[in-house]
C-alpha positions as CSV (number, residue, x, y, z in Angstrom):
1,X,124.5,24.5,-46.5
2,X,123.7,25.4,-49.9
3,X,121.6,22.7,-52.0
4,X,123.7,20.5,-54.3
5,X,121.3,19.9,-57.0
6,X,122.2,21.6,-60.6
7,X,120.2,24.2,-61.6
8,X,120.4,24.4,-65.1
9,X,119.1,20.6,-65.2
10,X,115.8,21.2,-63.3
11,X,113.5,21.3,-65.9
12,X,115.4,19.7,-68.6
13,X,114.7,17.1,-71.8
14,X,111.6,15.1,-70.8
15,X,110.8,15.9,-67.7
16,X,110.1,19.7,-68.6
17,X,108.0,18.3,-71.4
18,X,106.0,15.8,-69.4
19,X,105.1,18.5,-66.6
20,X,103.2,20.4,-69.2
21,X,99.4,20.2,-68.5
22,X,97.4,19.2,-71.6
23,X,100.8,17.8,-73.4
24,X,100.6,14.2,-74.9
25,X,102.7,12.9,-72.6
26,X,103.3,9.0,-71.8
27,X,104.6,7.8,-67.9
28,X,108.2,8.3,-67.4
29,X,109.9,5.0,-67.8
30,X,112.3,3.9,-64.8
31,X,114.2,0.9,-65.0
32,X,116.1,-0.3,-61.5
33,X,119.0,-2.2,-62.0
34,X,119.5,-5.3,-59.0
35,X,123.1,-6.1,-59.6
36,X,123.5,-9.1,-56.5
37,X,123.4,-9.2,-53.9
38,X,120.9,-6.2,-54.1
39,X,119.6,-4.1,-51.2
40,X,115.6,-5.2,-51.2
41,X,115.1,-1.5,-49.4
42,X,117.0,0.3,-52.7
43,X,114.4,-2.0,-55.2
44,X,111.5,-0.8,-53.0
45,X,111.8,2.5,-52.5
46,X,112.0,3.9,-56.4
47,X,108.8,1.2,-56.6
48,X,106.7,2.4,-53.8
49,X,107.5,5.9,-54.4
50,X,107.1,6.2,-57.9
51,X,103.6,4.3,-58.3
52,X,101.9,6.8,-56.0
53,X,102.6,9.5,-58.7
54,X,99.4,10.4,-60.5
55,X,99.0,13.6,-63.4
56,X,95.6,14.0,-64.3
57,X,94.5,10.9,-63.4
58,X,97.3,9.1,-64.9
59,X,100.4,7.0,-63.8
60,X,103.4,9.3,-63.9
61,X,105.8,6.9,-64.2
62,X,106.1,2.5,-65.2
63,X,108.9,1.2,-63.1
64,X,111.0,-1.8,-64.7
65,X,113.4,-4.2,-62.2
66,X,116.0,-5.9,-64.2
67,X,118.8,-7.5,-63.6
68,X,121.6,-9.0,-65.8
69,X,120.5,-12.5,-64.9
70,X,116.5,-12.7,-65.2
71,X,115.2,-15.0,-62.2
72,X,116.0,-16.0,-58.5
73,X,118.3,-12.9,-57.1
74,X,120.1,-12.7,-54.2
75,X,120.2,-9.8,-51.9
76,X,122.4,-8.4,-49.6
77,X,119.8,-9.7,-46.3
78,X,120.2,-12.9,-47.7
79,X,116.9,-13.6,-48.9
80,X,116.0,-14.3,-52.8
81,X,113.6,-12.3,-54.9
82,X,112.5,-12.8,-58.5
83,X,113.4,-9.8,-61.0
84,X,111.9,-11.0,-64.3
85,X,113.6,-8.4,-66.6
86,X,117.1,-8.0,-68.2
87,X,118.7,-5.2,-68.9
88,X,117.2,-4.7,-72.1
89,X,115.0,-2.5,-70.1
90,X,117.5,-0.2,-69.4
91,X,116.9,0.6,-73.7
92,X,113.4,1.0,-73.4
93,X,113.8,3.3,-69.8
94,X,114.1,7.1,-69.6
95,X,115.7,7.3,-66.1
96,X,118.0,4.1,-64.9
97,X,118.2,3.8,-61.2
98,X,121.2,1.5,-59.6
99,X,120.0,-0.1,-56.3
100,X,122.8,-0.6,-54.0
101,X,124.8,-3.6,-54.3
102,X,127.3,-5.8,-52.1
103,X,129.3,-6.1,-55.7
104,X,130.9,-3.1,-55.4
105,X,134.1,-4.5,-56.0
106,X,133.5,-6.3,-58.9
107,X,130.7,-5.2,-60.6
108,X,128.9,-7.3,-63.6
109,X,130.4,-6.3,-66.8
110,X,127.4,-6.1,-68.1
111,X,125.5,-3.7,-65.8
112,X,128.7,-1.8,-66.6
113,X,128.4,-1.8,-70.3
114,X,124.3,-1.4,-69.8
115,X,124.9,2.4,-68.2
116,X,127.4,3.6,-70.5
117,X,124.6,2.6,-73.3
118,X,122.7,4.6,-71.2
119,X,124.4,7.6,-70.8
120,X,126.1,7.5,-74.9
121,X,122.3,8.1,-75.0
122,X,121.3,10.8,-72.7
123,X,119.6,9.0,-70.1
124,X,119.2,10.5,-66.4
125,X,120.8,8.2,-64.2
126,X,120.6,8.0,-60.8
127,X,122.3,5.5,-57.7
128,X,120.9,4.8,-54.6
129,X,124.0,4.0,-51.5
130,X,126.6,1.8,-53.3
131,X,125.1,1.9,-56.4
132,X,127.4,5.1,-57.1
133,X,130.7,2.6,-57.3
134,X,129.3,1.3,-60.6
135,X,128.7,3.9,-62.4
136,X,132.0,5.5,-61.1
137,X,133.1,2.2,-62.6
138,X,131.6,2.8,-65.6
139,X,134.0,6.2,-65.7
140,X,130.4,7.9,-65.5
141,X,131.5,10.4,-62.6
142,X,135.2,11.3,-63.9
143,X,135.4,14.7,-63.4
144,X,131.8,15.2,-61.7
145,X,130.0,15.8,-58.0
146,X,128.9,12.7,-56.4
147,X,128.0,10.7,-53.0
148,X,127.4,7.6,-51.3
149,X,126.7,6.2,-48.3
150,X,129.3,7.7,-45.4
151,X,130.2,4.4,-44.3
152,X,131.9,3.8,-48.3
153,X,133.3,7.4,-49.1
154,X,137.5,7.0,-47.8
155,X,137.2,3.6,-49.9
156,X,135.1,5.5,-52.6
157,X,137.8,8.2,-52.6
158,X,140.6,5.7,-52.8
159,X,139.2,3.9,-55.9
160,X,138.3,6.8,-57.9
161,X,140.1,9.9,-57.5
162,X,138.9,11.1,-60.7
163,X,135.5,11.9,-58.8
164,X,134.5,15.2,-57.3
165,X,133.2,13.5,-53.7
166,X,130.4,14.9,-51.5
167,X,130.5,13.1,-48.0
168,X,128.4,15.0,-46.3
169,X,125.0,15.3,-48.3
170,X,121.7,13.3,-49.0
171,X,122.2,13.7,-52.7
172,X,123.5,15.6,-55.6
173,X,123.2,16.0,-58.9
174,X,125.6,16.9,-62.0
175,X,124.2,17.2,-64.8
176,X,122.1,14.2,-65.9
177,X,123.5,12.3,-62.9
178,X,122.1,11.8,-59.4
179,X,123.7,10.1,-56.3
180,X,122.3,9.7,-53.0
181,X,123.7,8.4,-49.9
182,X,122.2,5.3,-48.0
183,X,118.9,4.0,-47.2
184,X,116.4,6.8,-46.6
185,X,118.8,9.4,-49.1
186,X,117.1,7.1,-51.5
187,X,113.9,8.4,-50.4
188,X,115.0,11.7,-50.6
189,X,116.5,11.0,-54.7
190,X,113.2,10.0,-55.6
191,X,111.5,13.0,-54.3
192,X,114.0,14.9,-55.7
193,X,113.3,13.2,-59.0
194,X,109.7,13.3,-58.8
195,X,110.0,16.9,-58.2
196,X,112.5,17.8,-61.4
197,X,109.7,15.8,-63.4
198,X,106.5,17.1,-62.1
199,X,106.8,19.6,-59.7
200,X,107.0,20.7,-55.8
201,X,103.0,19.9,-55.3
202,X,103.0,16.3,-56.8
203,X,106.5,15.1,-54.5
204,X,104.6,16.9,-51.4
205,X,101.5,14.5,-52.0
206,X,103.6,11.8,-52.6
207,X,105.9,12.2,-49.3
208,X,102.4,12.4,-47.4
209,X,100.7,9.5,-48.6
210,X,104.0,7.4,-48.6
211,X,104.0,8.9,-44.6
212,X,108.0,10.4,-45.0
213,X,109.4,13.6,-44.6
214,X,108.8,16.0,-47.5
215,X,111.1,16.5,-49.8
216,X,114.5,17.7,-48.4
217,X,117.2,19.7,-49.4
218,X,119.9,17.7,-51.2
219,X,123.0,20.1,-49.4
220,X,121.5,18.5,-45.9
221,X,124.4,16.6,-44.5
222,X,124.6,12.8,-43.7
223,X,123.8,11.1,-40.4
224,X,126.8,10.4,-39.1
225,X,128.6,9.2,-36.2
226,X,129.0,12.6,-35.1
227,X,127.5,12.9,-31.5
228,X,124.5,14.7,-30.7
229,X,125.1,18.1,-28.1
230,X,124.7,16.9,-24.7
231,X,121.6,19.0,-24.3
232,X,118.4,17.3,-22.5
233,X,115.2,18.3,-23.7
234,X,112.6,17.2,-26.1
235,X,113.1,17.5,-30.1
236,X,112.6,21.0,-32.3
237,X,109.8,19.2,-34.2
238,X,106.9,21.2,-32.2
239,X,108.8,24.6,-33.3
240,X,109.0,23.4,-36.8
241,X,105.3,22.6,-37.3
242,X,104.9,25.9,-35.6
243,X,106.9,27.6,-38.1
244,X,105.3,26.0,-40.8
245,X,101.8,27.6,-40.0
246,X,103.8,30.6,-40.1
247,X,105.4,30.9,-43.1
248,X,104.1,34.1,-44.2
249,X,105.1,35.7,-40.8
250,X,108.6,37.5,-40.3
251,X,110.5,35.2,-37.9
252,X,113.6,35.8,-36.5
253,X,116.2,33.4,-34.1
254,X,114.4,35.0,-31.4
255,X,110.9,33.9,-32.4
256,X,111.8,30.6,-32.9
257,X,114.2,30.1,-30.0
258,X,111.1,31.8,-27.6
259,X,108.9,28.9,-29.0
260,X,111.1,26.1,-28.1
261,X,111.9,28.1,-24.6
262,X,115.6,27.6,-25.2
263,X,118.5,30.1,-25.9
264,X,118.9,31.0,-29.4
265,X,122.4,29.2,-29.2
266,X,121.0,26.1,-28.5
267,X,118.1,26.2,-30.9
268,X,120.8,27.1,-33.4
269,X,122.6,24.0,-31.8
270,X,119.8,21.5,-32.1
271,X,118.4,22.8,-35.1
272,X,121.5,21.8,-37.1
273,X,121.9,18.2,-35.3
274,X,118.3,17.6,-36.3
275,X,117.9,18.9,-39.9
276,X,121.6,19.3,-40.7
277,X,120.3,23.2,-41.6
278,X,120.8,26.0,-40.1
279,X,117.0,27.6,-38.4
280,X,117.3,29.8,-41.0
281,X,118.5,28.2,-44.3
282,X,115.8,25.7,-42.6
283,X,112.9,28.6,-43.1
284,X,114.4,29.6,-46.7
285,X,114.1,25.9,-48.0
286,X,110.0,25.7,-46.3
287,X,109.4,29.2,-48.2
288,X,110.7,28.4,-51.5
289,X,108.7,25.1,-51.4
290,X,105.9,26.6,-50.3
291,X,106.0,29.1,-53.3
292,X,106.7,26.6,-55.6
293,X,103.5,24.7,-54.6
294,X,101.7,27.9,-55.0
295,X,103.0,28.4,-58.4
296,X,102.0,25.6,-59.3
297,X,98.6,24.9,-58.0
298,X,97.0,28.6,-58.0
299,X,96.6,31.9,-60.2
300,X,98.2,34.1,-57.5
301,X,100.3,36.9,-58.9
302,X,103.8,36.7,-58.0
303,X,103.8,39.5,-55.3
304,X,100.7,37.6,-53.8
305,X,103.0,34.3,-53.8
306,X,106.2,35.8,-52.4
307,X,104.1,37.6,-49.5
308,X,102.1,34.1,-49.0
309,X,105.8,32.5,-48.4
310,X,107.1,34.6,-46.2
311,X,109.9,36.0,-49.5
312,X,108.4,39.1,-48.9
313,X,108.6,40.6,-52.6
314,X,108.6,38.8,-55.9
315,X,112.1,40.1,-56.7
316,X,113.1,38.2,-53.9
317,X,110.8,35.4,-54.9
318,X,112.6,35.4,-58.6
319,X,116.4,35.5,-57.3
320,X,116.1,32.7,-55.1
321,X,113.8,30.6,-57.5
322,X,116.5,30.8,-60.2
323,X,119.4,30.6,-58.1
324,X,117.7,27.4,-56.8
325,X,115.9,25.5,-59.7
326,X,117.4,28.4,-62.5
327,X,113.8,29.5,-63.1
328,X,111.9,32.6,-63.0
329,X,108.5,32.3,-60.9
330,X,106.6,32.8,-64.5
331,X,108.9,30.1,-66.2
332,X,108.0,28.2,-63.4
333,X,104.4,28.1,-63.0
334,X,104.4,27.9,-67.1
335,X,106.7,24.4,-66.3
336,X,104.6,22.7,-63.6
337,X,100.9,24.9,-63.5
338,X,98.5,22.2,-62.2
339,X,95.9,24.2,-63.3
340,X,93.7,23.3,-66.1
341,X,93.7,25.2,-69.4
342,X,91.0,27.3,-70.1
């Protein structure tokens, strides 16, 4: 399943500019609109994900909660919480994030006016579960790819036909719009974010100190209410951290199938009820990001990086670098080089 992120927006506007090393660069402002009742998990995850950034020592990014009513807000477990900023935030913000809400029906007027501001003003924005209904409502997604969480998408479909609608992926992009799915898609946005803005080594380090999964591909589908293969036997996770050590190594269907001492049709099988990948569009999307992370934090020459990855050559390094972030490896590396100047 091919990855639903846009390429041509990967290293766009202010995110390209910030990843620079040794550019004068301020964090990335993210405001995080709580329209009540608010999911608390949709507030938390931009916050906890986004303050482990660092860049040189520095905060990548200042995250702003606001809310259309400053004060006591109600959320969607029941419980209050205090958001202490309006939306004036969303002015002073580079990226606006819209938590999921239970008010997808009738969304505040103002949150709607707020994100068309936004976007008359070139803004990324981004929604996490329902959040996509209001900026559909906000006739942001006429005419463009979106998601949201599977349980919403026939009602989602109904309400706005005008909208191109992905049910079965974490997240996609168009353009300077994001959507993700429910609860931990919103984990996967903000990686995805984080990587656009600073590159495949800072999201890693991020997903491992915040204990999740690294960052996935956007094209991976939902969980469902698909059943699982009736299959006993223990989870593919053991032949995954195999492969992972062995990156660099040719591996075939065989290999991996001889690992989890199963027949290739059921690794293929389980692999795909797992990951929602195939084993081997699984192995492409470890290689790239292993290149990218070598791009980024070592002088390797190309060849040496596509023959660490397991690409094999650096013309197949550069087609499937551009036709996944529209890069070449040398653009890349200029983009997001950890390294320091000399």
């Amino acid at each position: 399943m091919p990855v639903t992120s846009a390429p041509a927006t990967a290293v766009s506007g202010v995110a390209a500019a910030s990843a620079r090393p040794g550019a004068a660069r301020r964090p990335h402002r993210v405001a995080v609109i709580g329209a009540q009742p608010v999911s608390m998990f949709n507030l938390a995850v931009p916050d906890m994900l986004f303050a482990k950034v660092e860049v040189d020592g520095r905060p990548g990014y200042e995250v702003e909660l606001c809310t259309p009513e400053p004060g006591v807000v109600g959320t969607s477990g029941g419980a209050d919480i205090v958001i202490r900023s309006g939306l004036d935030a969303v002015e002073r913000a580079d990226t606006v994030i819209v938590a999921g809400t239970g008010s997808r029906a009738d969304p505040d007027p103002r949150v709607l006016a707020a994100l068309r501001a936004a976007a008359a003003a070139g803004k990324r924005i981004a929604s996490i579960c329902t959040g996509a209904f209001l900026l559909a409502e906000a006739g942001l997604l006429d005419g463009r790819r979106a998601t949201t969480y599977w349980t919403y998408t026939g009602e989602f479909t109904e309400r706005y036909p005008a909208v191109d609608v992905q049910p079965d992926v974490l997240f996609v992009q168009d353009g300077p719009l994001v959507t993700s799915s429910g609860y931990a898609a919103g984990i996967d946005l903000c990686l995805h974010i984080i990587r656009t803005d600073y590159g495949a080594a800072v999201a890693n380090s991020v997903a491992r100190h915040a204990l999740v999964a690294p960052v996935r591909p956007g094209g991976q589908a939902q969980f469902t209410e698909t059943p699982l293969p009736a299959e006993t036997g223990t989870s593919l996770a053991e032949t995954r951290a195999w492969a992972m050590t062995r990156l660099d190594q040719p591996l075939t269907l065989t290999d991996l199938a001889r690992h989890a001492a199963v027949s290739v049709r059921t690794l293929t099988r389980r692999f795909h009820a797992e990951t929602g990948l195939s084993p081997l569009q699984w192995l492409l999307h470890q290689r790239l990001e292993r290149a990218r992370e070598l791009l980024e934090t070592t002088a390797l020459p190309v060849d040496l990086v596509a023959r660490a990855s397991g690409l094999g050559t650096a013309d197949s390094l550069r087609q499937h670098l551009l036709r996944r972030v529209g890069l070449t490896p040398s653009d890349y590396r200029s983009s997001f080089s950890r390294l320091t100047a000399v």
